[in-house]
N, C-alpha and C positions, 0 to 999 in steps of 0.2 A: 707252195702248199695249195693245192686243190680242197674246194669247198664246196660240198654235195649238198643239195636239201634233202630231208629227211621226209622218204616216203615211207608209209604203212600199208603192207602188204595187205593185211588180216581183212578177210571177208564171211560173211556169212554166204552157204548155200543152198536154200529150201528145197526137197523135192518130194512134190507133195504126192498125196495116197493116188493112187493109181496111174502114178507118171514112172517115168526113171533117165536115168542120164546115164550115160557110158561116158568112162573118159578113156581118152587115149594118146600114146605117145606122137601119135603120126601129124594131127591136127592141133597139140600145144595144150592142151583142155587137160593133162593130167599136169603141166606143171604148174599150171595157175590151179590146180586146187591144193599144192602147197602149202600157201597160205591161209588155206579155209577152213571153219567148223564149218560142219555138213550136219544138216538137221535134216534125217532119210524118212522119211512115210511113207515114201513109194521105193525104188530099186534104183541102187548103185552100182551097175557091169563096171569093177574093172578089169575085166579080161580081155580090152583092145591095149591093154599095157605092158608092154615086155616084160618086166620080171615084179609089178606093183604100183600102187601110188601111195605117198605120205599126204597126210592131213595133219591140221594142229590137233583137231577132236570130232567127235562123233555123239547127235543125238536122237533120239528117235525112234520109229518103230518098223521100220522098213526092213528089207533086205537086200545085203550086200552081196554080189555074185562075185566067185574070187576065181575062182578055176583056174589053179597051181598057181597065180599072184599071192603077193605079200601086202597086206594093209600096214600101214606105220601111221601112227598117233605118237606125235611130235610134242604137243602141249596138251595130255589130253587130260580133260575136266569136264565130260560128261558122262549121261545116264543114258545107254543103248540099251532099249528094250527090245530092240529089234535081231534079226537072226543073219548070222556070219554061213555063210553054203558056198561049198566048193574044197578041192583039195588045197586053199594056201592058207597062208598064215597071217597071225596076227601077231604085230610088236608094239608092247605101249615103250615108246622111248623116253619120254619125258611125260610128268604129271600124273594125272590118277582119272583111271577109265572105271566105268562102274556098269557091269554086264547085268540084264534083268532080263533076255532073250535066252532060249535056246540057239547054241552055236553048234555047226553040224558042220567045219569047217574041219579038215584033215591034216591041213599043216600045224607045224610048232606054234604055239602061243609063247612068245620071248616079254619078260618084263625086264627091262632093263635097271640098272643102278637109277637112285633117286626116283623112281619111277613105283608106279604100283597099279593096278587091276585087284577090283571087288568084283565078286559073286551075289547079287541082290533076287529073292524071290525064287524064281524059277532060272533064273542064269545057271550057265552051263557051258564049260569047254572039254567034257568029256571024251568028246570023237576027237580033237585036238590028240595028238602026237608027243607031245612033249610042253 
């Protein structure tokens, strides 16, 4: 029997008001933010990523560039005030997301079983698809 230690992925990752971060598949940078809540102030491209990137959660007031990618919220348990732009979509898989942003975002918004998305304030996934 093999005997692992027990590492913890989970990370926080800031990105502050007038910065942003592109993740992508080619350089490794979308699968390490798997593990991450992302607190966005400034801009999230992930449109250097094949078909998306998962996160556990999302907070903040920034915006997310999606352009035909999928965002997945894995554990999520934040308050996005910030705005979703682009034809893809949003999946909260697991947890509970709470929108207080205009999303102007084209693809399907999916909540999955056990799972749930609020609408707070001005939140909105009306250009949302489905």
């Amino acid at each position: 029997m093999a005997v692992f230690p027990m590492i913890s992925f989970a990370q926080q990752i800031y990105i502050g008001a007038n910065t942003s971060m592109s993740l992508s598949d080619r350089d490794g940078s979308n699968a390490s933010a798997a593990y991450a809540t992302v607190i966005n102030d400034g801009t999230l491209d992930i449109t250097g990523t094949d078909t998306g990137t998962s996160l556990q959660s999302l907070f903040g007031s920034g915006t997310v560039l999606m352009d035909g990618r999928v965002l997945i919220l894995t554990s999520a348990d934040g308050f996005y005030q910030g705005t979703l732009l682009g034809s893809g979509g949003l999946v909260i898989a697991g947890g509970y997301e709470t929108l207080g942003g205009q999303s102007f975002h084209a693809g399907a918004t999916t909540v999955d079983w056990y799972a749930g998305l609020a609408l707070s304030g001005s939140g909105s996934i009306a250009m949302s698809s489905g």
